[in-house]
PyMOL commands that place a pseudoatom at each C-alpha (Angstrom):
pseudoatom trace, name=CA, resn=UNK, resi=1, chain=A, elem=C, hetatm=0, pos=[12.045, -13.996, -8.344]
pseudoatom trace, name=CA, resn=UNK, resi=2, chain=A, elem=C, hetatm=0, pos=[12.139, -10.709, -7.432]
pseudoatom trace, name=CA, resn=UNK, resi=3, chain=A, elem=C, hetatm=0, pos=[13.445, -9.046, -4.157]
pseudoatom trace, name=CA, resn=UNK, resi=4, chain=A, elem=C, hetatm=0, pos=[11.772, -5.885, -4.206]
pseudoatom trace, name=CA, resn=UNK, resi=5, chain=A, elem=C, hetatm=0, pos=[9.247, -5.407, -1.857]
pseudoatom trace, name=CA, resn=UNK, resi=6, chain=A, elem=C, hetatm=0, pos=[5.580, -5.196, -3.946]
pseudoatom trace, name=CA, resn=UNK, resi=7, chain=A, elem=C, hetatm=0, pos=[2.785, -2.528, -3.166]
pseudoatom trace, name=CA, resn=UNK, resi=8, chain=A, elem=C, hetatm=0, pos=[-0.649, -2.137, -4.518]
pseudoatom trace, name=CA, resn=UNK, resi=9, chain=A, elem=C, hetatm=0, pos=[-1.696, 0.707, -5.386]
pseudoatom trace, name=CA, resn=UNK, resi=10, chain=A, elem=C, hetatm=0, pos=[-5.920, 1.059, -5.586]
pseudoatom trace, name=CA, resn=UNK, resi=11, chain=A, elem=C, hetatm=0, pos=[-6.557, 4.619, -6.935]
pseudoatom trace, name=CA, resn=UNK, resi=12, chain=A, elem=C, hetatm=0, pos=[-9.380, 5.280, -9.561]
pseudoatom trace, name=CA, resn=UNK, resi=13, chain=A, elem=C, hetatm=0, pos=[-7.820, 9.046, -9.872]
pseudoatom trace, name=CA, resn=UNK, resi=14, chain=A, elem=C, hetatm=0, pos=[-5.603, 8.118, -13.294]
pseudoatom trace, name=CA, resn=UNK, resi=15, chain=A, elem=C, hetatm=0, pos=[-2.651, 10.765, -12.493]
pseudoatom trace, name=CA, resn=UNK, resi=16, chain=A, elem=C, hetatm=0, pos=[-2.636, 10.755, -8.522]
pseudoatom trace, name=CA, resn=UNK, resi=17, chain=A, elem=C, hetatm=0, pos=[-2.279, 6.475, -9.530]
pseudoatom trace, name=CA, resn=UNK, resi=18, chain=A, elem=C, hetatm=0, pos=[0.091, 7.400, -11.678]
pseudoatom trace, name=CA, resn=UNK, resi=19, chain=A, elem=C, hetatm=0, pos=[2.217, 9.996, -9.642]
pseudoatom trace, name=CA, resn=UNK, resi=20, chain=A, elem=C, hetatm=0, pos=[2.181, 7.583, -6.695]
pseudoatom trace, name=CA, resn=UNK, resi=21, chain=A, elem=C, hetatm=0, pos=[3.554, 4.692, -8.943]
pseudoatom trace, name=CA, resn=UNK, resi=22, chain=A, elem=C, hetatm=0, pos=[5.868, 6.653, -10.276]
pseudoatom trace, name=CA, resn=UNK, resi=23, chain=A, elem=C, hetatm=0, pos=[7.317, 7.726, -7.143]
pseudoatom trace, name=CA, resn=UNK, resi=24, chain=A, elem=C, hetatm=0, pos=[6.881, 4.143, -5.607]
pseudoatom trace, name=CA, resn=UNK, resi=25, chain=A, elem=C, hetatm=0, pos=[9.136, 2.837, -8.355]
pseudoatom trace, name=CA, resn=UNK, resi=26, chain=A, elem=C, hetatm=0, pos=[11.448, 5.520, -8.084]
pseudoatom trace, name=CA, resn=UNK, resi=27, chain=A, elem=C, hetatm=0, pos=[12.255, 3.977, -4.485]
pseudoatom trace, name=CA, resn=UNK, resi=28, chain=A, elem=C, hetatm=0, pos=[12.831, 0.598, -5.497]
pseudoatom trace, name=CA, resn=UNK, resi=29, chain=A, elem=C, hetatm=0, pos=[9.508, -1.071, -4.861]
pseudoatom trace, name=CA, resn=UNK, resi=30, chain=A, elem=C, hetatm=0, pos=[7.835, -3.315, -6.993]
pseudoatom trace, name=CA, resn=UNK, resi=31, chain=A, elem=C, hetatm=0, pos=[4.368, -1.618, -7.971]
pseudoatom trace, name=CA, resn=UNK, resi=32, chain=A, elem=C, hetatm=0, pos=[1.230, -3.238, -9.149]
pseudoatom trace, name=CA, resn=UNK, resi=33, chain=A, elem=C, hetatm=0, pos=[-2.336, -0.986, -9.714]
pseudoatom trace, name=CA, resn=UNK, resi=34, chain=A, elem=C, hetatm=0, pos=[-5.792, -1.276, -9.605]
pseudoatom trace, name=CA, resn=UNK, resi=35, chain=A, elem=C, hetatm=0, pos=[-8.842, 1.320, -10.544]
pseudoatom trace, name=CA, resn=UNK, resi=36, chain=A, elem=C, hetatm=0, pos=[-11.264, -0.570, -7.899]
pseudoatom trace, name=CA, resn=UNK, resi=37, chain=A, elem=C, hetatm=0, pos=[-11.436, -3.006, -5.184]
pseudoatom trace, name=CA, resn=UNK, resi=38, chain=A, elem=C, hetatm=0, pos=[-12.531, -5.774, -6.958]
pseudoatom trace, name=CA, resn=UNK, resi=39, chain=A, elem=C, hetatm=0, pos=[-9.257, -5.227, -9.144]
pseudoatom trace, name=CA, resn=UNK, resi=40, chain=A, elem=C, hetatm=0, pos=[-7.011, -4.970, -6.086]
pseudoatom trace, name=CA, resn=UNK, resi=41, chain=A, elem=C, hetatm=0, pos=[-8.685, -7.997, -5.204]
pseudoatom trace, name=CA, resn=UNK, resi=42, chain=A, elem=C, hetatm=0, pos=[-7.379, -9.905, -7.738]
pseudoatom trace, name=CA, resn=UNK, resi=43, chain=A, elem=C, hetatm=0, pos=[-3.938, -8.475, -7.801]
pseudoatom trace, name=CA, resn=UNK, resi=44, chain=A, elem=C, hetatm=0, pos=[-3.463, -9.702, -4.215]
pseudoatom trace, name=CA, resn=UNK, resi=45, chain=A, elem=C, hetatm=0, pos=[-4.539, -13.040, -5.153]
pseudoatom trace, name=CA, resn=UNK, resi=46, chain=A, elem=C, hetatm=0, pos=[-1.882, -13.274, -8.301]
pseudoatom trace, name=CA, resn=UNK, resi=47, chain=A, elem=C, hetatm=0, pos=[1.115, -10.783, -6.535]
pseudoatom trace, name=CA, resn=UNK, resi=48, chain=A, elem=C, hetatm=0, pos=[2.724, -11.337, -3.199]
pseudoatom trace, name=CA, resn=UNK, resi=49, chain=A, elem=C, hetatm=0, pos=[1.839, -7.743, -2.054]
pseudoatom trace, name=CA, resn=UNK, resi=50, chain=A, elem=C, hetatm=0, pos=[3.692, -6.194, 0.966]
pseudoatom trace, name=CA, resn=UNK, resi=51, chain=A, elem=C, hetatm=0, pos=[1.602, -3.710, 0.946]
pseudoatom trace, name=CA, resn=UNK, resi=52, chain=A, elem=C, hetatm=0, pos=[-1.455, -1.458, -0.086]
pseudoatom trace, name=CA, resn=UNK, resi=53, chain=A, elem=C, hetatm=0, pos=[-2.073, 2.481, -0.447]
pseudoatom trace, name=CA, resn=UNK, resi=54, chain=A, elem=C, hetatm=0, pos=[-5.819, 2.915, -1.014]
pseudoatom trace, name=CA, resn=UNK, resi=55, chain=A, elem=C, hetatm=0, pos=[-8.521, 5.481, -1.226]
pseudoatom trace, name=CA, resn=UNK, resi=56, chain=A, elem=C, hetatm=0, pos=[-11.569, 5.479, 0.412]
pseudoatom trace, name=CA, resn=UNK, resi=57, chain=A, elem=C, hetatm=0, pos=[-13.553, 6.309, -2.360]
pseudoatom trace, name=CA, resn=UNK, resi=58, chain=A, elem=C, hetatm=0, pos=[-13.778, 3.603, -5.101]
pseudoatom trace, name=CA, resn=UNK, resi=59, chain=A, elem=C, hetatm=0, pos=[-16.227, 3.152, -8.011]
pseudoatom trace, name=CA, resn=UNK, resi=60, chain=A, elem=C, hetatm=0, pos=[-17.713, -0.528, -7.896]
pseudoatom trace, name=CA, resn=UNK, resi=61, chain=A, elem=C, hetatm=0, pos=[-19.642, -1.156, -4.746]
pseudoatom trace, name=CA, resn=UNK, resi=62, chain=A, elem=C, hetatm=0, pos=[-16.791, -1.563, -2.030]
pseudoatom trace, name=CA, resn=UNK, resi=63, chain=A, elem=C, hetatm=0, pos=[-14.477, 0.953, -0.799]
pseudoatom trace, name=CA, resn=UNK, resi=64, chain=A, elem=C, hetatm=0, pos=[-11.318, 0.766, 0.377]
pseudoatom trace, name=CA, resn=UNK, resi=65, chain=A, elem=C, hetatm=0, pos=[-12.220, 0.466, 3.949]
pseudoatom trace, name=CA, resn=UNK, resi=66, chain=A, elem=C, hetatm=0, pos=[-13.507, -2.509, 3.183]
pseudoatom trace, name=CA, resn=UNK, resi=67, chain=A, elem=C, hetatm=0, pos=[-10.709, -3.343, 1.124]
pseudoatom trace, name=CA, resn=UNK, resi=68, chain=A, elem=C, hetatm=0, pos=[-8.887, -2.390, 4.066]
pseudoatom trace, name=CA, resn=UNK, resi=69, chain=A, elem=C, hetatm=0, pos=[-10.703, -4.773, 6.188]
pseudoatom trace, name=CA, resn=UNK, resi=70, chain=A, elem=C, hetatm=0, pos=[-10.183, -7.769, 3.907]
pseudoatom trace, name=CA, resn=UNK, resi=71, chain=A, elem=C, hetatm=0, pos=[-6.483, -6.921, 4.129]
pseudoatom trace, name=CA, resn=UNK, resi=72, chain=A, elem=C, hetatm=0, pos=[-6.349, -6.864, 7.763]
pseudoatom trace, name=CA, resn=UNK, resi=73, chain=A, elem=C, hetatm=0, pos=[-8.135, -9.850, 8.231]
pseudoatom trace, name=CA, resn=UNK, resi=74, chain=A, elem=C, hetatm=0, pos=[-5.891, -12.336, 6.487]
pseudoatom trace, name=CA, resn=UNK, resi=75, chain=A, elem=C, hetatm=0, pos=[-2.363, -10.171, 7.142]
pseudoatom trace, name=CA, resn=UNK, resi=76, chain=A, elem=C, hetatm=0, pos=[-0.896, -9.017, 9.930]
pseudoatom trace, name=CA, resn=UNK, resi=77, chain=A, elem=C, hetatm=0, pos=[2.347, -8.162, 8.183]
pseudoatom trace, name=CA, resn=UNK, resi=78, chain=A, elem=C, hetatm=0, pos=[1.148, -6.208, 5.275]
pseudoatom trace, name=CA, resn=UNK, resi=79, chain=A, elem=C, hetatm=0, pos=[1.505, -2.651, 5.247]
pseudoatom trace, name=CA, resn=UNK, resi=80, chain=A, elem=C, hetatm=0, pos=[-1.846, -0.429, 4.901]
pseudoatom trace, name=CA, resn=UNK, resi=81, chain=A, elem=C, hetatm=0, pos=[-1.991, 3.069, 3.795]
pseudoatom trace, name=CA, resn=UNK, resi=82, chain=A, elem=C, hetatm=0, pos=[-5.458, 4.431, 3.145]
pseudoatom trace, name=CA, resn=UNK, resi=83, chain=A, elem=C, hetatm=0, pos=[-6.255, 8.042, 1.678]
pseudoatom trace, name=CA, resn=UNK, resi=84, chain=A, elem=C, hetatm=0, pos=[-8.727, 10.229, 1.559]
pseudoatom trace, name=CA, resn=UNK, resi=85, chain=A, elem=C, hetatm=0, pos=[-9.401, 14.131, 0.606]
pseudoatom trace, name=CA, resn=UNK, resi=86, chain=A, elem=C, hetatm=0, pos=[-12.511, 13.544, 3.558]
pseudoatom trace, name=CA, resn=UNK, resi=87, chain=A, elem=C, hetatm=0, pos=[-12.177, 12.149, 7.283]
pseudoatom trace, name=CA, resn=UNK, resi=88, chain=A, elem=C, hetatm=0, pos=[-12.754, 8.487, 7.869]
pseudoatom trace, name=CA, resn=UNK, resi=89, chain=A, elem=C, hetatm=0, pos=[-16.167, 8.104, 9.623]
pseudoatom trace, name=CA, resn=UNK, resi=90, chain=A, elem=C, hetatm=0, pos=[-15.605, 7.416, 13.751]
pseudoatom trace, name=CA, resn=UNK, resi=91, chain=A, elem=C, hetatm=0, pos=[-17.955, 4.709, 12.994]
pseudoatom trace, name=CA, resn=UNK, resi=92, chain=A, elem=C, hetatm=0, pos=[-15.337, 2.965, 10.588]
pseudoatom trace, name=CA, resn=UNK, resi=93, chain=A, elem=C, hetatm=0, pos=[-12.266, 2.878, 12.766]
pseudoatom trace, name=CA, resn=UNK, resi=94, chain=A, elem=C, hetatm=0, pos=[-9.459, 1.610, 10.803]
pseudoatom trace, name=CA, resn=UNK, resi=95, chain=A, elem=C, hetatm=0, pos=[-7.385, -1.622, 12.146]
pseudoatom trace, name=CA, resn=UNK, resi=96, chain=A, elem=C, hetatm=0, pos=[-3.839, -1.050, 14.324]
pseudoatom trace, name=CA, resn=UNK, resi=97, chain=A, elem=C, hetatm=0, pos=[-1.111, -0.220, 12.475]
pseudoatom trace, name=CA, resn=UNK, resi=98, chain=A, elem=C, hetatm=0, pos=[-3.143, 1.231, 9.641]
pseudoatom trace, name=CA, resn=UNK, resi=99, chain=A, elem=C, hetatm=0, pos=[-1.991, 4.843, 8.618]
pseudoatom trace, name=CA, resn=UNK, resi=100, chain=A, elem=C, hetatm=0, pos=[-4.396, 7.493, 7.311]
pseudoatom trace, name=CA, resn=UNK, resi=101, chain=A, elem=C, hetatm=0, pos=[-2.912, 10.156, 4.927]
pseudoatom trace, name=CA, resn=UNK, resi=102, chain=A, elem=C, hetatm=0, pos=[-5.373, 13.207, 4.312]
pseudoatom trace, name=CA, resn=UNK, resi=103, chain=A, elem=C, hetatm=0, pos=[-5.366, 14.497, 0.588]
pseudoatom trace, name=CA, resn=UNK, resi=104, chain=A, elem=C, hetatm=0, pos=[-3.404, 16.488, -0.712]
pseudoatom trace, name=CA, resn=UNK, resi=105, chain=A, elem=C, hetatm=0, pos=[-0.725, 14.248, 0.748]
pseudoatom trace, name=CA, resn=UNK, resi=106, chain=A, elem=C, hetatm=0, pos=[3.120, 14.234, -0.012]
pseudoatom trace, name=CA, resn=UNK, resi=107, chain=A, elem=C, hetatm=0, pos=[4.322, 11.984, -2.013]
pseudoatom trace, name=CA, resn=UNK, resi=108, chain=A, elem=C, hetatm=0, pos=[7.348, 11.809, -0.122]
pseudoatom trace, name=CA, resn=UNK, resi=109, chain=A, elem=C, hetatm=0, pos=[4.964, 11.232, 2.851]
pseudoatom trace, name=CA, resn=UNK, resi=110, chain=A, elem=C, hetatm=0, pos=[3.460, 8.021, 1.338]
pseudoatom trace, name=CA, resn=UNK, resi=111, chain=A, elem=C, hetatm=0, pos=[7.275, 6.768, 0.489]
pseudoatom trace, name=CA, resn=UNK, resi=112, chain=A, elem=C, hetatm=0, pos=[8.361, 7.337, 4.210]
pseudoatom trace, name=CA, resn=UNK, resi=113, chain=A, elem=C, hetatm=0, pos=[5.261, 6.258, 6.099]
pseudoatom trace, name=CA, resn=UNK, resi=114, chain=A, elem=C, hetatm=0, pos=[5.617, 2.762, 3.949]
pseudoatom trace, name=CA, resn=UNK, resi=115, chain=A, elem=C, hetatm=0, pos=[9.358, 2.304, 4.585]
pseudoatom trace, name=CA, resn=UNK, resi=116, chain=A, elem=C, hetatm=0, pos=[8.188, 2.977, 8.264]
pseudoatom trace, name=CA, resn=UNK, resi=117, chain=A, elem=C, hetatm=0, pos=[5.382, 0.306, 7.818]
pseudoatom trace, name=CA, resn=UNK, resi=118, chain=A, elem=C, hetatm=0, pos=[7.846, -2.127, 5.965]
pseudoatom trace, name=CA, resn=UNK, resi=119, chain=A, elem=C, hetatm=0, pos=[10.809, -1.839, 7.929]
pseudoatom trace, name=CA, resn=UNK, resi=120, chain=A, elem=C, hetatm=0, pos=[10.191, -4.751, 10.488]
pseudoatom trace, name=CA, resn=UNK, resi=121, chain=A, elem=C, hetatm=0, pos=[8.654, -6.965, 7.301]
pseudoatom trace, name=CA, resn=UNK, resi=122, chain=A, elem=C, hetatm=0, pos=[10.602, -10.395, 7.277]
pseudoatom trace, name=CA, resn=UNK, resi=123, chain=A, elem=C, hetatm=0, pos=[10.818, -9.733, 3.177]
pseudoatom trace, name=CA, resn=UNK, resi=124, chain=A, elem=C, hetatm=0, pos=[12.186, -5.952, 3.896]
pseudoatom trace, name=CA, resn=UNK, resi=125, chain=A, elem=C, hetatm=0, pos=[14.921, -7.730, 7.133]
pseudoatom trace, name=CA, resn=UNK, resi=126, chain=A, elem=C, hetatm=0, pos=[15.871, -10.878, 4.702]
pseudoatom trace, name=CA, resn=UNK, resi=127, chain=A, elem=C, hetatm=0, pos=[16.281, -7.662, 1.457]
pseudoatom trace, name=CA, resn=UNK, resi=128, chain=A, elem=C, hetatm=0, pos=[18.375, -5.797, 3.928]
pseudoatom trace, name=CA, resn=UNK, resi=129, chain=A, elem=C, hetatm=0, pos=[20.886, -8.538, 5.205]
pseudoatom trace, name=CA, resn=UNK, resi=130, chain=A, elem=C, hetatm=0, pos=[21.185, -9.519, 1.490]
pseudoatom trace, name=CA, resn=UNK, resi=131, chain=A, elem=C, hetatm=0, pos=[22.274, -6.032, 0.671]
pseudoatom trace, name=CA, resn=UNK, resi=132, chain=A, elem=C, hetatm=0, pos=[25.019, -5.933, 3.860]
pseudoatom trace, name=CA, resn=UNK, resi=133, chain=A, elem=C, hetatm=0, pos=[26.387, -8.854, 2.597]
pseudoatom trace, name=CA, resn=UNK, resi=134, chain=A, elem=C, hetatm=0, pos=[26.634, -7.876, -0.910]
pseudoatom trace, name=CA, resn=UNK, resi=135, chain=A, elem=C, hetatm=0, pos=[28.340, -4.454, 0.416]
pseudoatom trace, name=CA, resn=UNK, resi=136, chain=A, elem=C, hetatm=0, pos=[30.730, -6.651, 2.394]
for i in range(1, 136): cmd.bond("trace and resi %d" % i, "trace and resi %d" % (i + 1))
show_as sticks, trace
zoom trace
């Protein structure tokens, strides 16, 4: 069993997915993808996902607000990123804690605003005291 902390990624732009994983691995999480919603979907139903980066735009019938929505409504510990190179409608008002990155976004941006998000996670508290004790 792993104790990296696991985000999904749900991105149908091939080499923003790819950047983003990239850098997502380079940091030490665990990183699974998906092209729609319907794949993230079933990712979250066969990965323990901390959390989820998203776009708003998908290809299949749901978006990644609703996406988004699904997410919120069963966790209230995951972490939720969603992107978008246009504004979220005011009539779609995203959950609390739910952070909205314009494109072109940072990469680093993504990597801080999820350590932010994570932080206070019970997986991301029992992965830190593991690594103080190892350091002891």
């Amino acid at each position: 069993m792993s104790s990296k902390l696991t985000v999904l990624v749900v991105e149908d732009e091939p080499m923003i997915r790819l950047a983003l994983v990239s850098v997502l691995e380079d940091e030490d999480y665990a990183v699974v993808e998906a092209r729609t919603v319907l794949q993230a979907i079933a990712m979250l139903a066969k990965y323990d996902v901390h959390a989820v980066v998203t776009d708003v735009d998908m290809p299949g019938g749901l978006s990644g607000l609703d996406l988004v929505d699904m997410v919120a409504g069963f966790s209230r510990t995951m972490g939720i990123i969603v992107t978008s190179g246009r504004a979220i409608p005011s009539e779609s008002p995203l959950p609390a804690g739910v952070i909205f990155l314009p494109k072109p976004y940072e990469l680093e941006t993504v990597v801080a605003e999820l350590a932010s998000q994570l932080r206070m996670h019970p997986a991301a508290m029992a992965r830190g005291q593991k690594s103080r004790k190892q350091g002891s």
